[in-house]
mmCIF file of the C-alpha atoms, coordinates in Angstrom:
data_MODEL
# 
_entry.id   MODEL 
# 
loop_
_atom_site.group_PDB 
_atom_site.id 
_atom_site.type_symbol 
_atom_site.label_atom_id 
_atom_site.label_alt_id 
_atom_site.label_comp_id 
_atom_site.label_asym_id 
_atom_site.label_entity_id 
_atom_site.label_seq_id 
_atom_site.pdbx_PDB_ins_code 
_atom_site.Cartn_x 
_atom_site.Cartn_y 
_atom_site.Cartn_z 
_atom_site.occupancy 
_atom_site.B_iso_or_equiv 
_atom_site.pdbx_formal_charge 
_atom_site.auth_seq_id 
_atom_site.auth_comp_id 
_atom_site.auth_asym_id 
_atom_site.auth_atom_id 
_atom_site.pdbx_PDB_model_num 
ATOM 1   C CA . UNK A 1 1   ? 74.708 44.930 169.927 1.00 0.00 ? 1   UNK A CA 1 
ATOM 2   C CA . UNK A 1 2   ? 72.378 41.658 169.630 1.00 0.00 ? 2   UNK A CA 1 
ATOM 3   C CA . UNK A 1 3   ? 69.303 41.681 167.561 1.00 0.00 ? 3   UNK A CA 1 
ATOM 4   C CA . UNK A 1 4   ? 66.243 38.945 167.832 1.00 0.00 ? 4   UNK A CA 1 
ATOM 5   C CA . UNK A 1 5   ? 65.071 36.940 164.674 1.00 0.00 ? 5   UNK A CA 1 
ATOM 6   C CA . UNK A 1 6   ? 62.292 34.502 164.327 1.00 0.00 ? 6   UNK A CA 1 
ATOM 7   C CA . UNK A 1 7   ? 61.264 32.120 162.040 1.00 0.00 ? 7   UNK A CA 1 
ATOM 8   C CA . UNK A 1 8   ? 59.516 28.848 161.030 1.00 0.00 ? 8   UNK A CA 1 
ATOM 9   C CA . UNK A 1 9   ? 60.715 26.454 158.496 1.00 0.00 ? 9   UNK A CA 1 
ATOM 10  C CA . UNK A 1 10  ? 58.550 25.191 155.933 1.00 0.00 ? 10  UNK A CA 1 
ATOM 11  C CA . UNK A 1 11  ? 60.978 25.073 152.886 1.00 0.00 ? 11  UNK A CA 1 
ATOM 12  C CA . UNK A 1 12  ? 58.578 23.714 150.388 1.00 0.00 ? 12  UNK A CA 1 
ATOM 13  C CA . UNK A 1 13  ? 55.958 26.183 151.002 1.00 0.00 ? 13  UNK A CA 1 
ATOM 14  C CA . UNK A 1 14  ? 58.270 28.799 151.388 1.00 0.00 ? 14  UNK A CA 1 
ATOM 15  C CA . UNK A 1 15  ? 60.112 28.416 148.161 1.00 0.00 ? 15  UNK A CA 1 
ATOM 16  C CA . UNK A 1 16  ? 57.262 27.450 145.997 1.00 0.00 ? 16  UNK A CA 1 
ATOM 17  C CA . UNK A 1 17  ? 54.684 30.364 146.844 1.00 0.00 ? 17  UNK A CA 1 
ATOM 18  C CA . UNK A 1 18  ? 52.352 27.894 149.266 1.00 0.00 ? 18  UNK A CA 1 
ATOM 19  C CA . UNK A 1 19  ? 51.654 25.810 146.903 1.00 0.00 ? 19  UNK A CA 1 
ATOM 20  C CA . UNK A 1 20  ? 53.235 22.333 147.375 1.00 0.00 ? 20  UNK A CA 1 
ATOM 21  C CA . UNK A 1 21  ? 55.186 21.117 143.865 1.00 0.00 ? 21  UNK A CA 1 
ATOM 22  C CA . UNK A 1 22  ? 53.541 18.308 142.024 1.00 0.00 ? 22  UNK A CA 1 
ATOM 23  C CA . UNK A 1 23  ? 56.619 16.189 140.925 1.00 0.00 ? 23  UNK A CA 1 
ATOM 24  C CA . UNK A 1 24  ? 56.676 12.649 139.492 1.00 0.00 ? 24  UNK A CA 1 
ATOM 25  C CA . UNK A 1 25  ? 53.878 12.779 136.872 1.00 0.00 ? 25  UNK A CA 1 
ATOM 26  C CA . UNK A 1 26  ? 55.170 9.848  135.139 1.00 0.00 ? 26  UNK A CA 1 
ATOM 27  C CA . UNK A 1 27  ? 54.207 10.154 131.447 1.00 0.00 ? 27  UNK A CA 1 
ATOM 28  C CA . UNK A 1 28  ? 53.394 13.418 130.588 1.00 0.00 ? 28  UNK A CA 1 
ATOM 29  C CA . UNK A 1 29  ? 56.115 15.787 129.115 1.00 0.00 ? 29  UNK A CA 1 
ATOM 30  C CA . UNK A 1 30  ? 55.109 18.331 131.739 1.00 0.00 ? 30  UNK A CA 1 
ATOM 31  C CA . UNK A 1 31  ? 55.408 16.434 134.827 1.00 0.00 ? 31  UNK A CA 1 
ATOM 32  C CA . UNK A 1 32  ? 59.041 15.317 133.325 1.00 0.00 ? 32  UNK A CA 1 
ATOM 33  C CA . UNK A 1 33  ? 59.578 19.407 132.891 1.00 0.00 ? 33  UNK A CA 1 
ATOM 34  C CA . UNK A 1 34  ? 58.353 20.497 136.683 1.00 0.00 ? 34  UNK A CA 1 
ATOM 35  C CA . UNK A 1 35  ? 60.543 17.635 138.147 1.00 0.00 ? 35  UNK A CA 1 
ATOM 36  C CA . UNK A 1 36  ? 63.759 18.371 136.346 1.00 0.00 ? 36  UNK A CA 1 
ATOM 37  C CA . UNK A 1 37  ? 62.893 22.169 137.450 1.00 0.00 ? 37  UNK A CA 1 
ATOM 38  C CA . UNK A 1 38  ? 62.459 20.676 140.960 1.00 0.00 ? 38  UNK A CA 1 
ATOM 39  C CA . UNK A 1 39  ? 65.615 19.476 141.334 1.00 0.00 ? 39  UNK A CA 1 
ATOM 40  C CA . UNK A 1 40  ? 67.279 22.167 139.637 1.00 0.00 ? 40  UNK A CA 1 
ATOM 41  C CA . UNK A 1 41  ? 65.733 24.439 142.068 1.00 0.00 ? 41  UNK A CA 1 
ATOM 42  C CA . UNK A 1 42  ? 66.866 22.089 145.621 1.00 0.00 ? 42  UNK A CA 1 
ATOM 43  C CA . UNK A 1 43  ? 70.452 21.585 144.099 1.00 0.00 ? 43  UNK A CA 1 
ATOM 44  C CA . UNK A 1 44  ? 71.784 25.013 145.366 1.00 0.00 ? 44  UNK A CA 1 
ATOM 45  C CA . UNK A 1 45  ? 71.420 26.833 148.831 1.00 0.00 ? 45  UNK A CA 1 
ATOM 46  C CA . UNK A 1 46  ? 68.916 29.326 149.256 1.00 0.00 ? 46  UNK A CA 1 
ATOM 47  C CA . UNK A 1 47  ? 69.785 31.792 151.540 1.00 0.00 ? 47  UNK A CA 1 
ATOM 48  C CA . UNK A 1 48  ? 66.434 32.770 153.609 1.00 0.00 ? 48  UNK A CA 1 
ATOM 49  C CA . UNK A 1 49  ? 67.915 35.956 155.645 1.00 0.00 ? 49  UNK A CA 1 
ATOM 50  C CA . UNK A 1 50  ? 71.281 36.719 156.571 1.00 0.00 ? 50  UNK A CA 1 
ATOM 51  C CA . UNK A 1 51  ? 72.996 39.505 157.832 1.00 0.00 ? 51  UNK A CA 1 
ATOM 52  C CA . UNK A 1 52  ? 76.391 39.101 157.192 1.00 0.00 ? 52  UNK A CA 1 
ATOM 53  C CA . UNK A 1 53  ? 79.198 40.754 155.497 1.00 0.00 ? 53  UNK A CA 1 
ATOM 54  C CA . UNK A 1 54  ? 79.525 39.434 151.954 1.00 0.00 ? 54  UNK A CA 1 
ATOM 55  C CA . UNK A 1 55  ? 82.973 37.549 152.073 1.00 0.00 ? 55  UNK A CA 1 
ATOM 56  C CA . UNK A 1 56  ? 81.620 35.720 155.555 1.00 0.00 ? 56  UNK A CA 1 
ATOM 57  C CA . UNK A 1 57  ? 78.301 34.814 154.129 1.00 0.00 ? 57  UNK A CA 1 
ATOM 58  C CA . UNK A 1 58  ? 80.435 32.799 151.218 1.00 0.00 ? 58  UNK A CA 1 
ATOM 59  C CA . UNK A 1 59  ? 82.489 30.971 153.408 1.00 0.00 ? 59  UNK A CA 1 
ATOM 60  C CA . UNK A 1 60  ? 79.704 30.068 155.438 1.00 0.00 ? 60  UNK A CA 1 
ATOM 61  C CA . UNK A 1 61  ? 77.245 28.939 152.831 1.00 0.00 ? 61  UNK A CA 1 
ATOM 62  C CA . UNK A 1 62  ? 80.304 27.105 151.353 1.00 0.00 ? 62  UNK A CA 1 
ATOM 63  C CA . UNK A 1 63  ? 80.983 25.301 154.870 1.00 0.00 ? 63  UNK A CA 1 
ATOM 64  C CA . UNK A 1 64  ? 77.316 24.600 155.365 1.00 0.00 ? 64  UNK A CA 1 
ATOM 65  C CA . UNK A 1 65  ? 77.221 22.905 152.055 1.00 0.00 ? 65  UNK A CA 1 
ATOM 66  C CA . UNK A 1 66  ? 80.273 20.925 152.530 1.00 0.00 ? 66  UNK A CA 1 
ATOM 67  C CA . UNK A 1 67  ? 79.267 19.611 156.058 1.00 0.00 ? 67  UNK A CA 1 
ATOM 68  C CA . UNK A 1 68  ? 75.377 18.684 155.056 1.00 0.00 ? 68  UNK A CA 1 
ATOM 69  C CA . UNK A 1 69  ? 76.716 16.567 151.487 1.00 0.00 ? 69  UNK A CA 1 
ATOM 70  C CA . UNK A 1 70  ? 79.135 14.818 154.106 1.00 0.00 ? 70  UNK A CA 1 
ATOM 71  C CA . UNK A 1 71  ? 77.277 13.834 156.815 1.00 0.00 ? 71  UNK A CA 1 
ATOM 72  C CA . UNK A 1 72  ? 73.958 13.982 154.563 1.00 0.00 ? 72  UNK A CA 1 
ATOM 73  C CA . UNK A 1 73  ? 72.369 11.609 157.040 1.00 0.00 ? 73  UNK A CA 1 
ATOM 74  C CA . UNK A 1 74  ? 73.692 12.546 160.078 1.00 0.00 ? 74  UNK A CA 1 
ATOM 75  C CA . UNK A 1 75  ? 72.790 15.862 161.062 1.00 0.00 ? 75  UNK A CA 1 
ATOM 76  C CA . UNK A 1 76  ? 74.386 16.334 164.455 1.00 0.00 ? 76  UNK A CA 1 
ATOM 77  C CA . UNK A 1 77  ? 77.616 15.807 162.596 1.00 0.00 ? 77  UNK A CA 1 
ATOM 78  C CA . UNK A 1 78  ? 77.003 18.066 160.043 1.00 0.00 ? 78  UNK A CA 1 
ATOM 79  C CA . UNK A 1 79  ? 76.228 20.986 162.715 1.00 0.00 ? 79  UNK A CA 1 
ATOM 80  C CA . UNK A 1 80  ? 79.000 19.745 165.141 1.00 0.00 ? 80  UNK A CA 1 
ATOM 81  C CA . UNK A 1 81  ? 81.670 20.426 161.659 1.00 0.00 ? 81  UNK A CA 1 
ATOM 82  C CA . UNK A 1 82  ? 79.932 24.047 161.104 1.00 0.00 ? 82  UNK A CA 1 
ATOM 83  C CA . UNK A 1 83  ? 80.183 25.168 164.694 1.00 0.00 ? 83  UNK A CA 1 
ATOM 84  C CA . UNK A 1 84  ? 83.829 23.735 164.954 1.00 0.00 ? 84  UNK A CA 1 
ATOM 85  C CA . UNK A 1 85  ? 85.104 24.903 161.907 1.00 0.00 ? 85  UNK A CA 1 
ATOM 86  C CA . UNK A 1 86  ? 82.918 28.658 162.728 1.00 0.00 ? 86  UNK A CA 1 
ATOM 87  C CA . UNK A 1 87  ? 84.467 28.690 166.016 1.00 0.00 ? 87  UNK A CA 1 
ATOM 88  C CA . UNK A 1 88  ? 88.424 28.613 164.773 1.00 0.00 ? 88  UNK A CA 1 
ATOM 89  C CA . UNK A 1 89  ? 87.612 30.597 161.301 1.00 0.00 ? 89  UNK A CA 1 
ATOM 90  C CA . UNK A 1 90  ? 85.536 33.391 163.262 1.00 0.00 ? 90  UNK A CA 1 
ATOM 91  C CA . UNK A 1 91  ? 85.596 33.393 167.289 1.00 0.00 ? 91  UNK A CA 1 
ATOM 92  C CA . UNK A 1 92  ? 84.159 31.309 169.617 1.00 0.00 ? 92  UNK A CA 1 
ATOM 93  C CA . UNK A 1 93  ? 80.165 30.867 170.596 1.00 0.00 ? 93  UNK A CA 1 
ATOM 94  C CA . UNK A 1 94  ? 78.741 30.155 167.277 1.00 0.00 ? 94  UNK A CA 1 
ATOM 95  C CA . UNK A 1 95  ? 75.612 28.002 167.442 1.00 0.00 ? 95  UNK A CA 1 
ATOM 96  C CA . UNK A 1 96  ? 74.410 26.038 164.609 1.00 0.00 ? 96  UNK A CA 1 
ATOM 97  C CA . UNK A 1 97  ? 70.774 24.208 163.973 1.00 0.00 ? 97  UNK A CA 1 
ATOM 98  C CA . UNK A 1 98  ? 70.085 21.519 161.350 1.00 0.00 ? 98  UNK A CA 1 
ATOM 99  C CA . UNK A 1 99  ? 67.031 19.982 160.393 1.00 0.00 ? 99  UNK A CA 1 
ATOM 100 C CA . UNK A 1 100 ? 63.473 20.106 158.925 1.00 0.00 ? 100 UNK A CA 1 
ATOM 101 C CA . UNK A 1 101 ? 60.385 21.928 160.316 1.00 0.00 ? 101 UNK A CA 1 
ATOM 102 C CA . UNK A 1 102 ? 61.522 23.834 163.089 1.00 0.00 ? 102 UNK A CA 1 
ATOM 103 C CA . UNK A 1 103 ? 60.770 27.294 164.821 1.00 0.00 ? 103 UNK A CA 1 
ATOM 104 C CA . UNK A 1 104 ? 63.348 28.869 166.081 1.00 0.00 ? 104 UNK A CA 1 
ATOM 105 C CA . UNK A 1 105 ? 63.902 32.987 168.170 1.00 0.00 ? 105 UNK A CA 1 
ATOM 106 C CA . UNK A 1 106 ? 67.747 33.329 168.772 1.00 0.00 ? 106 UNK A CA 1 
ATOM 107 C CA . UNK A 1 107 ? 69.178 36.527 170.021 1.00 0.00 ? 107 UNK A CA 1 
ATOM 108 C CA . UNK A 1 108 ? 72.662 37.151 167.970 1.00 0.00 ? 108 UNK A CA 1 
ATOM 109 C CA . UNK A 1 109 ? 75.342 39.238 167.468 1.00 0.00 ? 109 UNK A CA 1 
ATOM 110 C CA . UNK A 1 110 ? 74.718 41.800 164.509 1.00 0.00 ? 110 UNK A CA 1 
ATOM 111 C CA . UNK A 1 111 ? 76.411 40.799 161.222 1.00 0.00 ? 111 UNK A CA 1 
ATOM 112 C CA . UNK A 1 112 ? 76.869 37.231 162.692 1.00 0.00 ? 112 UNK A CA 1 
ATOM 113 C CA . UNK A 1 113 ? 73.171 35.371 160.972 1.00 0.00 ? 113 UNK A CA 1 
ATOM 114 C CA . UNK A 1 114 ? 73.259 32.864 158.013 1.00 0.00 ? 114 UNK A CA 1 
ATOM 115 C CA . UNK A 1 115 ? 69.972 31.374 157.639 1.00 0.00 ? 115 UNK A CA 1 
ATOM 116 C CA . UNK A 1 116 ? 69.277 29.475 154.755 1.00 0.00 ? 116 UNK A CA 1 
ATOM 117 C CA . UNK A 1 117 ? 67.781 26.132 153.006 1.00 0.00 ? 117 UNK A CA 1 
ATOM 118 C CA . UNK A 1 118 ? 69.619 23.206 151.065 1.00 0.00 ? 118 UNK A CA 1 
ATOM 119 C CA . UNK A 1 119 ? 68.467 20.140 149.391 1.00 0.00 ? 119 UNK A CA 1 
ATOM 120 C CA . UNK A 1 120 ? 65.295 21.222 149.132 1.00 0.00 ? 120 UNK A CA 1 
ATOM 121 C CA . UNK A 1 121 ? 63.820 20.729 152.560 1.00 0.00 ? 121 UNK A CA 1 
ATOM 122 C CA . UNK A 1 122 ? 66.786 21.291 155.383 1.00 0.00 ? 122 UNK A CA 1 
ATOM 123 C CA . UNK A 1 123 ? 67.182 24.086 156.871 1.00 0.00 ? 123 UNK A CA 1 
ATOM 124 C CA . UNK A 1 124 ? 70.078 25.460 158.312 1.00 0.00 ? 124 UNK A CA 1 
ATOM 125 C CA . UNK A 1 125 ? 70.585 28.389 160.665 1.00 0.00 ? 125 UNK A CA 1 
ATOM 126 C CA . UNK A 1 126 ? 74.180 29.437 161.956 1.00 0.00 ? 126 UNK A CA 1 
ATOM 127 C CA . UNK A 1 127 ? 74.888 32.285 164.629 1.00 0.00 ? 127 UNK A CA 1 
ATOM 128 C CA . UNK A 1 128 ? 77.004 33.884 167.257 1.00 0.00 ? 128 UNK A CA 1 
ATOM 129 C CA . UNK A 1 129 ? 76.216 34.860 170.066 1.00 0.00 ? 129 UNK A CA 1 
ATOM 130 C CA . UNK A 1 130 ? 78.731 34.857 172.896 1.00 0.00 ? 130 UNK A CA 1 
# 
């Protein structure tokens, strides 16, 4: 059975209610305060939607994580490890986006969706589909 999801990324808006963050007020106690809770708040995956079971949500947020710190400015790299490493780990035809400000409709495989943001602004949206 496939469902379709859609979405479009706008992490900053997304994670901070619409409002975009005010960070860097050099100075002022407060603007010291909302970027330290800035970067707290970009230095851990956020998962957006997923569907999968609990154990293969881990390991892919984990692999996702691992692949966008290592090839941090190479993104085709980063999704090219994912969809390898998906492919032995889980079956083939997994399919894997990386990047900022993107819409995206993909038909998958039920229990086989892992969308989700890290460092703030990238986006990252794994699936199968064979």
């Amino acid at each position: 059975m496939a469902h379709c999801f859609s979405q479009l990324t706008d992490s900053r808006a997304e994670v901070f209610g619409g409002e975009t963050p005010r960070v860097g007020m050099a100075g002022t106690g407060e603007g010291k305060k909302e970027e330290a809770d800035y970067k707290r708040l970009h230095s851990f995956p956020l998962i957006r939607h997923t569907d999968m079971p609990e154990e293969m949500r881990v390991e892919t947020m984990e692999l996702c994580v691992t692949a966008c710190e290592k090839f941090a400015t190479n993104n085709e790299s980063a999704a090219k490890m994912i969809k390898e490493s998906m492919d032995k780990k889980f079956g083939s035809s997994w399919h894997v986006v990386i990047g900022e400000g993107f819409g995206f409709e993909v038909t998958h495989e039920v229990k086989n969706l892992l969308y989700m943001f890290f460092g703030g602004s990238l986006a990252v949206c794994v699936w199968k589909c064979s």
